[in-house]
N, C-alpha and C positions, 0 to 999 in steps of 0.2 A: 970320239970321246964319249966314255959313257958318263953316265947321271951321278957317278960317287967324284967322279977328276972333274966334272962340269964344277959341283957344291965344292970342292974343295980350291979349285980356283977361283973362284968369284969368291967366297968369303974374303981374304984378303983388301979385295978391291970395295965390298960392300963395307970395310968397316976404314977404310983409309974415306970412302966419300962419307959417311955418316961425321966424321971427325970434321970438315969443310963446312958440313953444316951445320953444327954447334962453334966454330972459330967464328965463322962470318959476321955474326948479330952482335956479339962482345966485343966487336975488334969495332964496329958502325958505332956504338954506345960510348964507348970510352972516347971517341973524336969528338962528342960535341962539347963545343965551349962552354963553359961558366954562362951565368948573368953576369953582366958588369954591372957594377952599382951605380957609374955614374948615368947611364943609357935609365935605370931603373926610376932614380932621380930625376933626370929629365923626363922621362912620363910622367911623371906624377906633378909634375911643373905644368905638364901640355894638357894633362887630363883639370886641371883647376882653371887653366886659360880658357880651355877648350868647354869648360861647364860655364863659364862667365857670356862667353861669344854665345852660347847657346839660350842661355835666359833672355839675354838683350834681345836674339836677333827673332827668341818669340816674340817679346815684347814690342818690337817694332813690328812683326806680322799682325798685332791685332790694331796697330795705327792704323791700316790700309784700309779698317773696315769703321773709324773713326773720325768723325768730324777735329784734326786735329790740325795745329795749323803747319805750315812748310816747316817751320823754326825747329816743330817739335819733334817736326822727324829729320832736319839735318843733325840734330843732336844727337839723336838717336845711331844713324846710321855713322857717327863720326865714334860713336863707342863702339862700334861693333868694329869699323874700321882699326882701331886702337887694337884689338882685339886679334883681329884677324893678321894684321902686324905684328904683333908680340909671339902667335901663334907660329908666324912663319919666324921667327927668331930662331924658334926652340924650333922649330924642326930643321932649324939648320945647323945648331948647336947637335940635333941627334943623329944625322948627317954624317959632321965630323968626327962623331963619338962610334961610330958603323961596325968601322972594324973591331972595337974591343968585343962587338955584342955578342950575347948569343943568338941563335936559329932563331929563337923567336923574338927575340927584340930588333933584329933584324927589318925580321916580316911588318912589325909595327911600324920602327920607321918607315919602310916602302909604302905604307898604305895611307902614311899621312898627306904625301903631297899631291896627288890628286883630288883629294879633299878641298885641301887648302884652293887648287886651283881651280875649284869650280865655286869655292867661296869668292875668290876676289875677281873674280868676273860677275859675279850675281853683284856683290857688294859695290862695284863701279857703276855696274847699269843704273843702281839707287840712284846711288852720287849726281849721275848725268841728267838722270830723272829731276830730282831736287833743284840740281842745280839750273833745270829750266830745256832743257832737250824734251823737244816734242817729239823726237822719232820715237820715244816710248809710249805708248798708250796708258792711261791707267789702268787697264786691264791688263797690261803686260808690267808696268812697275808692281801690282797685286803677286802677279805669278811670280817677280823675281823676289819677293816680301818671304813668300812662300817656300819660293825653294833655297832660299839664305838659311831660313829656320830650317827645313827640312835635313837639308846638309849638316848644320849646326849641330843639330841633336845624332843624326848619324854618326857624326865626327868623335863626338863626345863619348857616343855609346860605343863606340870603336875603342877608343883610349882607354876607357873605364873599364872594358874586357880584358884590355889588354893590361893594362894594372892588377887588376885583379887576379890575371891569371901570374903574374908574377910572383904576385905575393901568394898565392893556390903553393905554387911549387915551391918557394920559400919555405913551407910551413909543412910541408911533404920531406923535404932536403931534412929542416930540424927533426921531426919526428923520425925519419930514419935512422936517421945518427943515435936520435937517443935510444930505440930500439936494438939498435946494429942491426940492423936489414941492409947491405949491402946493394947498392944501386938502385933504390926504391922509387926513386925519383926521376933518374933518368929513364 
């Protein structure tokens, strides 16, 4: 086969694969789901929970380094408990809400319940603590003070990204539209 029937057959075949690689991307793009509003609503429920559990359960890490008495910290840790309850409500409410989401509200809710469960293990150990259990150390109810708060604020900065990034693409979605830029969002 010479070099003019080589070029003249493979064009065909070079312009049928160039065609598979411009379908492929549009065809991925146009599958992903909506935001649902309610999944959207619910974070923004869990990011306000989730800022409250966070202030308390600083505010209970600077008791550990205070002469305060037991009362002021069963209070304390029974609002963060309050808290850390409500929190797991709504993440079960976003749970139920899964399938409408999209990709990335998806993602959100998965990353909320390991959070949660390393909250209400930290949050009991207090409890146990308080409530009079010596196999805790004060230096180990210190460190669970500490990583209730640490969690907390992680938790929170997680939700709050994640809000934020909804509302980001919200405001991307309108501005396209008003523009007519075709798919600017996705």
């Amino acid at each position: 086969m010479n070099k003019r029937n080589l070029i003249v057959w493979m064009t065909p075949v070079a312009v049928l694969l160039a065609g598979f690689a411009t379908v492929a991307p549009i065809t991925a793009k146009v599958a992903e789901a909506p935001d649902s509003e309610q999944v959207s609503k619910l974070l923004s429920d869990a990011k306000t929970t989730a800022f409250q559990l966070k202030e308390d359960a600083d505010t209970m890490e600077t008791f550990g380094r205070m002469n305060l008495s037991w009362e002021s910290h069963a209070m304390a840790i029974n609002q963060i408990k309050d808290h850390v309850n409500a929190l797991a409500r709504e993440a079960a409410k976003l749970k139920d809400a899964r399938n409408a989401a999209s990709p990335w509200q998806k993602t959100a809710i998965d990353r909320i319940g390991p959070y949660l469960e390393e909250l209400g293990g930290y949050t009991t150990a207090i409890i146990e603590r308080i409530n009079g259990d010596k196999t805790h150390t004060v230096a180990q109810y210190q460190d669970y003070l500490e990583a209730n708060a640490d969690y907390a604020s992680d938790l929170c900065a997680m939700i709050t990204d994640f809000v934020d990034y909804g509302k980001a693409r919200q405001r991307v979605d309108r501005l396209s539209t008003k523009l007519e830029i075709p798919n600017a969002g996705k």
